[in-house]
C-alpha positions in Angstrom: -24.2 -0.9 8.2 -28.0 -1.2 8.2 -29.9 -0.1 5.2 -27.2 2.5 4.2 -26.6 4.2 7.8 -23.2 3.5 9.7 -23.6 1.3 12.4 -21.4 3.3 14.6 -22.5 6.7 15.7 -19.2 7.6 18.0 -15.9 6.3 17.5 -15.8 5.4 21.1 -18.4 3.0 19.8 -16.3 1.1 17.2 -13.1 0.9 19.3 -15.5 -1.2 21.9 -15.9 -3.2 19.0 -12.0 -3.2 18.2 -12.0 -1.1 15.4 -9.2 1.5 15.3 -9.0 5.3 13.5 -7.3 5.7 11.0 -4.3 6.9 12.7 -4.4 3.5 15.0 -4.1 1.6 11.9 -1.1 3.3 10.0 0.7 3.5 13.8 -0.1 -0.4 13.6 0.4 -1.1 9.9 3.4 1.3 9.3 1.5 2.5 6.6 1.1 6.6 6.6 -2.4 7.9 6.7 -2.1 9.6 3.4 -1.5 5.9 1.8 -3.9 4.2 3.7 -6.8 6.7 1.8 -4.7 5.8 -1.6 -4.9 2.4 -1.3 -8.5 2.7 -0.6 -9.2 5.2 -3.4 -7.4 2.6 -5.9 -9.5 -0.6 -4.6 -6.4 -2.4 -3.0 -8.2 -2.2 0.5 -11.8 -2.1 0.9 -13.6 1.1 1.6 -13.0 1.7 5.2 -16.4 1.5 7.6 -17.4 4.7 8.9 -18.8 6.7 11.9 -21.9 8.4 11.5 -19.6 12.1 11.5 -17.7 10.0 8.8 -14.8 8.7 10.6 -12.7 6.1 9.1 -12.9 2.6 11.0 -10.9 -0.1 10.4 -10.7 -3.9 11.7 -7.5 -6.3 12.5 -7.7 -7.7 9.4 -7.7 -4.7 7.4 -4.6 -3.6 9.6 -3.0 -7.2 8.2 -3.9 -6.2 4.7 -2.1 -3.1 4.9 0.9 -5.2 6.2 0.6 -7.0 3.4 0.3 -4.0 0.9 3.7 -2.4 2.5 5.9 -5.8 2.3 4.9 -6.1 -0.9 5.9 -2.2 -1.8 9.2 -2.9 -0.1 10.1 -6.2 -2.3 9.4 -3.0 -4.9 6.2 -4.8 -6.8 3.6 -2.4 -8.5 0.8 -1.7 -7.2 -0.9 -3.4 -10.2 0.9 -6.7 -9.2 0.1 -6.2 -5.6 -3.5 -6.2 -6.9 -2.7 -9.6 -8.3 -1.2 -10.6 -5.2 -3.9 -9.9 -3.0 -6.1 -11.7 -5.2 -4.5 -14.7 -5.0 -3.8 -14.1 -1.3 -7.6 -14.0 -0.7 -8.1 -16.8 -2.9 -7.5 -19.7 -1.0 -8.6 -21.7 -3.9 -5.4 -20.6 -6.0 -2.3 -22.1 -6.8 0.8 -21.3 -5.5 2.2 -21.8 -8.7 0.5 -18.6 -9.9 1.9 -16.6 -7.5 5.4 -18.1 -8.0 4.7 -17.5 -11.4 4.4 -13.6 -10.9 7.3 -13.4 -8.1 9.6 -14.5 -10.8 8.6 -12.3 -13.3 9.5 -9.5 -10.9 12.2 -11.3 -9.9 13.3 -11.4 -13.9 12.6 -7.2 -14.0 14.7 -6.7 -10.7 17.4 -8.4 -11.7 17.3 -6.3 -15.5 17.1 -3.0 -12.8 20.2 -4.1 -11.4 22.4 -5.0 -14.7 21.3 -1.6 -15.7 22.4 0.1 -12.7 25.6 -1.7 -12.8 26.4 -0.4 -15.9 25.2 3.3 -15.7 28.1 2.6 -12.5 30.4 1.4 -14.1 29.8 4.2 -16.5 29.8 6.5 -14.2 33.0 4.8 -12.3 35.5 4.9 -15.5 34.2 8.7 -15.9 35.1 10.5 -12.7 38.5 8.0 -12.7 39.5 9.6 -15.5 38.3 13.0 -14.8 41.6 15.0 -13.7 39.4 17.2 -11.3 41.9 20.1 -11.2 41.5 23.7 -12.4 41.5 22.9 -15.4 38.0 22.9 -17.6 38.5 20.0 -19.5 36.3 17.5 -17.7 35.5 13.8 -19.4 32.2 13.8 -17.1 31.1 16.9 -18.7 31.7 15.8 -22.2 30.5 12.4 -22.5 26.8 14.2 -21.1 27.1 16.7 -23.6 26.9 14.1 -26.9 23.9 11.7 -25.7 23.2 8.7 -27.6 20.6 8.8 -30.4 16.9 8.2 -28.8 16.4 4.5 -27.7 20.0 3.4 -28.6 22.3 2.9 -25.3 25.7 4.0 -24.4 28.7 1.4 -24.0 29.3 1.1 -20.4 33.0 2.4 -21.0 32.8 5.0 -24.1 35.9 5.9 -25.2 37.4 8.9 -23.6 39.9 11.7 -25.2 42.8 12.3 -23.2 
């Protein structure tokens, strides 16, 4: 941009240049179009140039950025700690020991994620085995949702069940 103006006045213009719409990039960063503004609005990718009508514009290595952003999403980090990780990804000054240092601590919260979700199966599992699932109305599911714990107190993974 020059004093404030875009520096492209067609879009035609910036793809000469390389630059892709907004559309181009998600198709190339598997990133939807709806995200791509999100991730902008929230700082984790730099406002997007424009066309004078106020077309988005974007360059390779904002496409790569993106690429980055959705990896990150998919190995489930917030989008606080993919803040973080773009930082030290642009920092070519930092130490990798930093960004080991916040992989394991996601690492540490993924692995809680999955205890808990192996016991809300197992739960679950010891439930519907002992549920008779016949006409009857009598149903073990049924009642152990019916008397939940007191707030921020947990459940044994097998409760005791009336037969």
């Amino acid at each position: 941009m020059i004093a404030g103006k875009p520096k492209y006045f067609e879009l035609s213009q910036a793809r000469s240049d390389g630059l892709m719409n907004i559309g181009r990039a998600a198709q190339a960063s598997g990133v939807s179009t709806k995200m791509i503004r999100h991730y902008e609005s929230i700082a984790l990718l730099p406002d997007a140039t424009r066309t004078v009508a106020g077309y988005r514009v974007y360059r390779e290595r904002d496409v790569h950025t993106l690429r980055f952003i959705r990896r990150a999403r998919d190995l489930g980090f917030s989008m606080k700690e993919i803040g973080a990780l773009l930082g030290l990804w642009n920092n070519r000054r930092r130490a990798s020991a930093d960004v080991k240092k916040l992989a394991a601590r996601h690492l540490s919260e993924l692995d809680e994620k999955i205890h808990e979700l192996q016991e809300m199966r197992a739960t679950l599992a010891h439930l519907a085995e002992h549920c008779h699932g016949d006409e009857r109305p009598d149903c073990p599911i049924l009642e152990e949702l019916s008397h939940a714990p007191p707030s921020g107190l947990r459940r044994a993974a097998k409760p005791a069940l009336r037969r």
